[in-house]
C-alpha positions in Angstrom: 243.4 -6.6 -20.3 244.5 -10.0 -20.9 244.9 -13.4 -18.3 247.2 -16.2 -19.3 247.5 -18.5 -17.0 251.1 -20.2 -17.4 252.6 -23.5 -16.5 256.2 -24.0 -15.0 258.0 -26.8 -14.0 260.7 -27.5 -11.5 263.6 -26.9 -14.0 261.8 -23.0 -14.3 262.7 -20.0 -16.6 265.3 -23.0 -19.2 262.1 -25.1 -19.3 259.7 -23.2 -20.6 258.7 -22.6 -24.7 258.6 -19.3 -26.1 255.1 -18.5 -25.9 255.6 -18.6 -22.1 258.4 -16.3 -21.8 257.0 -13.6 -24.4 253.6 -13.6 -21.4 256.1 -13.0 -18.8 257.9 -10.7 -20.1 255.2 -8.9 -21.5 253.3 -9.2 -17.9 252.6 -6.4 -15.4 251.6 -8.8 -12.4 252.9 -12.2 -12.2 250.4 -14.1 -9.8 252.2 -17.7 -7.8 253.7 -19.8 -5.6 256.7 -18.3 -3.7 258.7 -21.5 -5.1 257.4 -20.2 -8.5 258.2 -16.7 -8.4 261.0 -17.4 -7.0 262.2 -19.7 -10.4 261.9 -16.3 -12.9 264.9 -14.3 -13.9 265.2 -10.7 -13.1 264.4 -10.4 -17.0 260.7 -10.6 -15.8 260.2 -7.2 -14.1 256.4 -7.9 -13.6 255.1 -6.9 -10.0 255.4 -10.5 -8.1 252.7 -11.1 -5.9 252.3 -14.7 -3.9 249.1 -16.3 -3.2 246.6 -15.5 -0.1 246.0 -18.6 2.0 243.3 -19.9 1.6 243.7 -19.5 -2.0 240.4 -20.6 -3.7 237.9 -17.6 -1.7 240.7 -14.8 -3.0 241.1 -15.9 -6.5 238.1 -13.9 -7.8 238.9 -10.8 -5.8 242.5 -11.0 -7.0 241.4 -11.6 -10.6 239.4 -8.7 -10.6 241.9 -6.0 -9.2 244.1 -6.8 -11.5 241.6 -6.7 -14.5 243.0 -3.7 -15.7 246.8 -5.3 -16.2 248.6 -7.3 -18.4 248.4 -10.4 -15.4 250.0 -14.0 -16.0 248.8 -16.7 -13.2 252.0 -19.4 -12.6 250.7 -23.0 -12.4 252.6 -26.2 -11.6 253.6 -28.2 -14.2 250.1 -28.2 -16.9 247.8 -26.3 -15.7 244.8 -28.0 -17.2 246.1 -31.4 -14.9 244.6 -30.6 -11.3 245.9 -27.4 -12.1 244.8 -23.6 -11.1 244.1 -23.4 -14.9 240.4 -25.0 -15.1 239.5 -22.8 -11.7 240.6 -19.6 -13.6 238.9 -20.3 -16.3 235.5 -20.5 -14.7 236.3 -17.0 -13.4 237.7 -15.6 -16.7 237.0 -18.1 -19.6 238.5 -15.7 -22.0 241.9 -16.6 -20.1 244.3 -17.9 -22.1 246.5 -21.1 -20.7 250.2 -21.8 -21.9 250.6 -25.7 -21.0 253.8 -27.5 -19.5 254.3 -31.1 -19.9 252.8 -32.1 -16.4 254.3 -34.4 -13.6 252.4 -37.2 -14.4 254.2 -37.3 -18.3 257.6 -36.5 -16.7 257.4 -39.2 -13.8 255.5 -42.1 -16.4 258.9 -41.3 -18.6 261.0 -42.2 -15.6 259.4 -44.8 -15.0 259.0 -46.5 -18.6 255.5 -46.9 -17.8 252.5 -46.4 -20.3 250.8 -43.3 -19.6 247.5 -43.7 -20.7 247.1 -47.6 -18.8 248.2 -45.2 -15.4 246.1 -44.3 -13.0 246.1 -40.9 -11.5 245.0 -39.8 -7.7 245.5 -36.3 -6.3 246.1 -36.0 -2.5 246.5 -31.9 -3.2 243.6 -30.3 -1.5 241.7 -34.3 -1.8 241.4 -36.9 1.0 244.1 -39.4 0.7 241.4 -42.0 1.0 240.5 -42.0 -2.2 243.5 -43.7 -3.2 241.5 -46.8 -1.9 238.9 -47.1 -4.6 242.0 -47.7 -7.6 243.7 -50.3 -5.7 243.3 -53.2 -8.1 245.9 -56.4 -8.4 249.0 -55.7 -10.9 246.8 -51.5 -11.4 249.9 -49.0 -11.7 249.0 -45.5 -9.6 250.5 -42.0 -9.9 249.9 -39.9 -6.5 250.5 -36.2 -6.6 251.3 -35.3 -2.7 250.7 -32.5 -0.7 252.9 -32.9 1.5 256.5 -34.6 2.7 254.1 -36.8 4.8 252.2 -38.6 2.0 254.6 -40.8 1.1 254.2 -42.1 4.8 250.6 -42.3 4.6 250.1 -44.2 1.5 252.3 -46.6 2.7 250.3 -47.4 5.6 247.3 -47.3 3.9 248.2 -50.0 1.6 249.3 -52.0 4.3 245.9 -51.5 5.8 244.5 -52.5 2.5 246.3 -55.7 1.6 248.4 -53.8 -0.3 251.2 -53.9 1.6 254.0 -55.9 -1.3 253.3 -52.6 -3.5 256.3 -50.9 -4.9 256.7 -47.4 -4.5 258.8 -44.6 -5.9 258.7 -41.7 -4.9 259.9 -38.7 -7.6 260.1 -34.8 -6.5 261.6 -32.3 -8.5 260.8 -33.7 -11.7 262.3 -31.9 -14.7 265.4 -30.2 -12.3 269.1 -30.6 -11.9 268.3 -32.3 -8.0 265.6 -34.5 -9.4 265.8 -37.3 -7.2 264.2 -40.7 -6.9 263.1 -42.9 -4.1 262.6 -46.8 -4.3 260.8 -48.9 -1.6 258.3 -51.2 -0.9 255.1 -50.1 1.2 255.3 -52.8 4.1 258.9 -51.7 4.9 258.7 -48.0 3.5 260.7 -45.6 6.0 261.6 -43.3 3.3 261.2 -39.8 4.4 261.3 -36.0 2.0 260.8 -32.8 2.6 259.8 -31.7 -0.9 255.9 -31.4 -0.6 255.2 -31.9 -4.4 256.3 -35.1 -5.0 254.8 -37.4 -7.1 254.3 -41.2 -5.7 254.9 -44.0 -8.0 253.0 -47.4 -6.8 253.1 -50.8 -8.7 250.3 -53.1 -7.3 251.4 -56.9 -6.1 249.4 -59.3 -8.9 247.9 -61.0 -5.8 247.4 -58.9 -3.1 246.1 -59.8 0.7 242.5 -58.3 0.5 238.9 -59.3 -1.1 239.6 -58.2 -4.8 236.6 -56.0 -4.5 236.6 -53.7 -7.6 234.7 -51.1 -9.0 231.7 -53.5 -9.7 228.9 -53.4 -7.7 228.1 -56.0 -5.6 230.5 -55.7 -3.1 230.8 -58.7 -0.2 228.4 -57.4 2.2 231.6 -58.0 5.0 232.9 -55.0 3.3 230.4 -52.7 5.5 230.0 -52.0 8.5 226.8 -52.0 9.3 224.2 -52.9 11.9 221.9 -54.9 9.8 220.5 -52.2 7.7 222.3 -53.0 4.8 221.5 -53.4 1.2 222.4 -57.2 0.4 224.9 -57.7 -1.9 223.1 -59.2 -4.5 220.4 -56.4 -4.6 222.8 -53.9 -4.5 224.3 -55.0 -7.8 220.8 -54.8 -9.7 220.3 -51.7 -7.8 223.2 -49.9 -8.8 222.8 -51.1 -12.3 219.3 -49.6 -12.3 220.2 -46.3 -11.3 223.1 -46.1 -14.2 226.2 -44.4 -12.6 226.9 -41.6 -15.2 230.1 -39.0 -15.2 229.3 -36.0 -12.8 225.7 -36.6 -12.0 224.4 -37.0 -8.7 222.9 -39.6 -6.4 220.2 -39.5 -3.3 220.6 -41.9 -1.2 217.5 -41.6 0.8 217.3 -44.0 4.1 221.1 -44.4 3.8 222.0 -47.3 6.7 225.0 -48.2 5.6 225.8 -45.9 2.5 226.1 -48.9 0.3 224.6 -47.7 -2.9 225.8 -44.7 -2.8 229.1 -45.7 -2.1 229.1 -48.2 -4.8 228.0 -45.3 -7.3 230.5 -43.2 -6.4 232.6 -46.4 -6.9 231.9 -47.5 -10.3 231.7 -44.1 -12.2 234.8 -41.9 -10.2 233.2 -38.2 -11.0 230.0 -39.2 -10.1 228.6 -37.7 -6.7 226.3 -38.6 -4.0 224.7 -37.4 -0.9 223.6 -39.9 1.8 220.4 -39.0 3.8 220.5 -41.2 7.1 217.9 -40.2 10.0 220.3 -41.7 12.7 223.7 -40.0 14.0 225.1 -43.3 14.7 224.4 -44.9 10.7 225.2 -41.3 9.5 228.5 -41.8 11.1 228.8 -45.6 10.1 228.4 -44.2 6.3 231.9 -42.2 6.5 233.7 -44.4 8.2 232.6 -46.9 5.0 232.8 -44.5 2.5 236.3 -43.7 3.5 237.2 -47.5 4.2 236.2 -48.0 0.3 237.9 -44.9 -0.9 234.9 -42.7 -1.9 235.7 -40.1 1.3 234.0 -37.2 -0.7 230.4 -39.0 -0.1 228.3 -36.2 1.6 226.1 -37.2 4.8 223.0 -35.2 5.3 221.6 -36.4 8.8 217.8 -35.9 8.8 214.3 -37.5 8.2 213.1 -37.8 4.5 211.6 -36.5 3.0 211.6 -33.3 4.8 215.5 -33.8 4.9 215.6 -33.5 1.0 214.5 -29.6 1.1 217.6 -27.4 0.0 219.5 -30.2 -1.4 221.1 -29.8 -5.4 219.1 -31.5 -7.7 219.8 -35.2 -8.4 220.0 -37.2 -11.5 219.1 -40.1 -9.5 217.4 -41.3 -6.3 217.7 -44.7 -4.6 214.9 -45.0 -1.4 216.2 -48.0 0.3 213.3 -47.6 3.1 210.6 -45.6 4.0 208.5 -45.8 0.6 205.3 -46.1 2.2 206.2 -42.7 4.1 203.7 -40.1 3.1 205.0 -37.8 0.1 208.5 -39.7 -0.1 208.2 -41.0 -3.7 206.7 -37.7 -4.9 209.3 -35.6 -3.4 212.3 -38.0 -4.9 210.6 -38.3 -8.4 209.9 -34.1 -8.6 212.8 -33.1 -7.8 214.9 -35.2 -10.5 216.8 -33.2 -13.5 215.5 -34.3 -16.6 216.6 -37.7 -17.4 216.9 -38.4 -13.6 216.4 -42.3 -12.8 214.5 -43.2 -9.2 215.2 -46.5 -7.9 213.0 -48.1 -4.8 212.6 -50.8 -2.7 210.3 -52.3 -0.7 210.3 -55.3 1.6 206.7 -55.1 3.6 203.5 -55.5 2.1 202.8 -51.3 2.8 205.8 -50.6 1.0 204.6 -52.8 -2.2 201.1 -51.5 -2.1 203.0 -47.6 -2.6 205.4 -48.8 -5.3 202.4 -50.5 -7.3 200.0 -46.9 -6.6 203.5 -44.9 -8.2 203.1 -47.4 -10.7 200.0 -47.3 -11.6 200.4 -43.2 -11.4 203.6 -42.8 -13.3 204.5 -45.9 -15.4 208.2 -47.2 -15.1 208.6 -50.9 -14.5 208.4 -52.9 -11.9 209.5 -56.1 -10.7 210.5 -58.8 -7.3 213.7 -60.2 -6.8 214.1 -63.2 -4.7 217.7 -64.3 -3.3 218.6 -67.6 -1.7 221.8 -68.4 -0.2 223.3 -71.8 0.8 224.1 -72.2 4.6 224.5 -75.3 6.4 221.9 -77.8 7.0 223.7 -80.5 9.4 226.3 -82.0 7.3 224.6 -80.5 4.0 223.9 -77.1 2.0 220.5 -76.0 1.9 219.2 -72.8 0.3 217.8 -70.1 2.6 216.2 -67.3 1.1 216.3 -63.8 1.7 213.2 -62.0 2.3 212.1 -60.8 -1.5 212.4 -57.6 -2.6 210.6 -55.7 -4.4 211.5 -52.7 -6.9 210.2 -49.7 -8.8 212.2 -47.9 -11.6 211.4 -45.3 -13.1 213.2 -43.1 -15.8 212.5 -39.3 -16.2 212.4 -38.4 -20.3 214.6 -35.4 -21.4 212.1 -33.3 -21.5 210.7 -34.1 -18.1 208.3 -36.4 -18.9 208.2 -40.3 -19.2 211.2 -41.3 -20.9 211.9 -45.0 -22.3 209.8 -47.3 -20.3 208.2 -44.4 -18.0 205.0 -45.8 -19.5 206.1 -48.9 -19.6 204.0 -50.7 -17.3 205.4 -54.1 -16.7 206.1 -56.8 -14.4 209.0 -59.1 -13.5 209.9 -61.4 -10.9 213.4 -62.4 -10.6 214.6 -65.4 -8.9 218.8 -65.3 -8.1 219.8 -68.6 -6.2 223.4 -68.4 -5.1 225.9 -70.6 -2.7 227.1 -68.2 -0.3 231.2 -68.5 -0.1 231.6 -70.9 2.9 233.3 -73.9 3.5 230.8 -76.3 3.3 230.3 -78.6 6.5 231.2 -82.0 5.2 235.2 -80.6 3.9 235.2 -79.8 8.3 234.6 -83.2 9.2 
């Protein structure tokens, strides 16, 4: 028998098209929400069954004792928008979905704002954190909440990020007679509801109290806490740039320290993944607290010693190894266990760790080059340039097939010399 998996909105049975009251009607199990069920006439004589908690382990079971009946699954709003509809579809892709305009159209229409130029964070089921990562100066945010407390805890988290001059609505009921609207501003916001799917409005200051960090890599190296072990700035941008953040694949960061690369992937491409591998508990912990700080709280720790640490993990589509290159069967592990058209990207600082990059090299091809950074600090009165300690890096790209892709067998050498005034006041504007 058939699935359809139909939306409804807050405004229930009178909002919804034809084609959505014929699969009701038609329906011998109706599968929702209390809330939900509760919205359908007595027209819709469907057996009414509400949702296990948790949901997401039941669904299959469910789906498939009611295989045999005419079944309709009730969604919020569009399915297909951080709806039930995409999760019953992997279960039953011959499912078929009955859309609703969704709470982000209905609350940008309130709002007069430009749908498309909006940006959308889901705190259903998701860390709140990740708000964090599309705070941007004048950036307009939809949040869908979870709960009647979100509202709270958004405002104090863009306090906490600078952020505290943002305007915020909040909207709940959207598309009902007791729609209702909430105006405020975050620093002052005492606001509270009790409906626990509202949607949070949030208009960015144009110059808000915090670094202006981005989705760029690169960030300030004071954006991490760290304990020295941290991938400089500078490097990190190249680094990052090497590895080529792409939608939904997945990063390695071997030798972890303070998460920074794989932070700053998750960062730049927002369905991208990564899993940090850190060999000490108290970095391991230092990488959530950063990745949460920078709004990428889904960031995976694995605490362990690479490479043996690396056995059982999903396959990546890139590797960074910050440290331990030198480390007998490290690059070999990394590079065999990339998908095809994996990128590996490593680094080396000590004479050991060059001599292993320039034997993987030698073996496999990619390219290779060093990257020297100097700083300005203060010399007396003066600026004089201090440099880092110079880096060196193998990159290598895995072909389609497997094999060497573009520049796998390219076997070429670069140095790279970056010379940049580090942002301090320079001594002579103290005296």
């Amino acid at each position: 028998m058939s699935v359809t998996v139909v939306g409804i909105g807050a405004d229930g049975w009178p909002g919804l098209a034809p084609p959505a009251r014929t699969a009701l009607e038609k329906a011998a199990v109706v599968l929702g929400a209390p809330r939900q069920l509760d919205l359908l006439p007595d027209t819709v004589t469907a057996e009414r069954e509400s949702w296990p908690s948790p949901l997401m382990p039941a669904l299959p079971g469910l789906l498939d004792r009611h295989a045999r009946a005419e079944l309709v699954v009730l969604a919020s709003g569009d399915p297909m928008f951080f709806g039930i509809g995409s999760t019953v579809l992997r279960h039953r892709p011959d499912a078929a979905v009955v859309g609703h305009p969704s709470s982000l159209a209905l609350a940008a229409g309130r709002l007069g704002w430009t749908e498309q130029d909006v940006v959308t964070v889901s705190a259903v089921g998701r860390p709140l954190a990740a708000v964090r990562a599309a705070l941007a100066p004048g950036r307009r945010l939809l949040v869908l909440a979870d709960s009647g407390e979100t509202p709270r805890l958004l405002a104090a988290l863009l306090v906490g990020a600078g952020y505290g001059q943002a305007g915020m609505t909040v909207l709940t009921s959207l598309g009902a007679e007791h729609e209702s609207r909430t105006d405020g501003v975050a620093a002052d916001w005492d606001a509270p509801t009790d409906d626990p799917l509202a949607v949070v409005a949030v208009a960015c200051p144009a110059l808000p109290d915090d670094d202006l960090l981005g989705r760029a890599p690169g960030l300030p190296d004071s954006a991490y806490d760290h304990d020295g072990q941290l991938t400089k700035a500078e490097l990190r941008a190249l680094s990052v740039a090497a590895l080529r953040p792409l939608p939904g694949q997945l990063l390695w960061d071997v030798g972890g320290g303070a998460g920074s690369i794989g932070i700053e992937w998750c960062r730049v491409e927002p369905t991208a993944r990564a899993i940090a591998i850190e060999a000490r508990s108290d970095r391991a912990g230092r990488i959530t607290a950063n990745a949460e700080t920078l709004g990428v709280p889904a960031l995976r720790v694995v605490e362990g010693r690479a490479p043996e640490a690396l056995a059982g993990l999903d396959a990546p589509d890139a590797v960074f190894v910050g440290g331990g290159v030198s480390v007998s069967g490290m690059l070999d592990t990394c590079r065999t266990a990339l998908r095809a058209g994996g990128r590996l990207v490593a680094n080396a600082v000590t004479i050991e760790g060059e001599a292993a990059l320039a034997a993987a090299l030698g073996e496999h091809g990619g390219t290779i080059r060093r990257i020297a950074v100097s700083r300005a600090t203060p010399v007396g009165r003066y600026l004089g340039w201090k440099a880092l300690a110079p880096v060196t890096q193998w990159v290598l790209h895995v072909g389609p097939d497997g094999g060497g892709g573009p520049g796998a067998r390219n076997d070429s050498l670069q140095a790279l010399d970056v010379r940049e005034p580090s942002s301090i006041t320079p001594p002579w504007r103290n005296s």
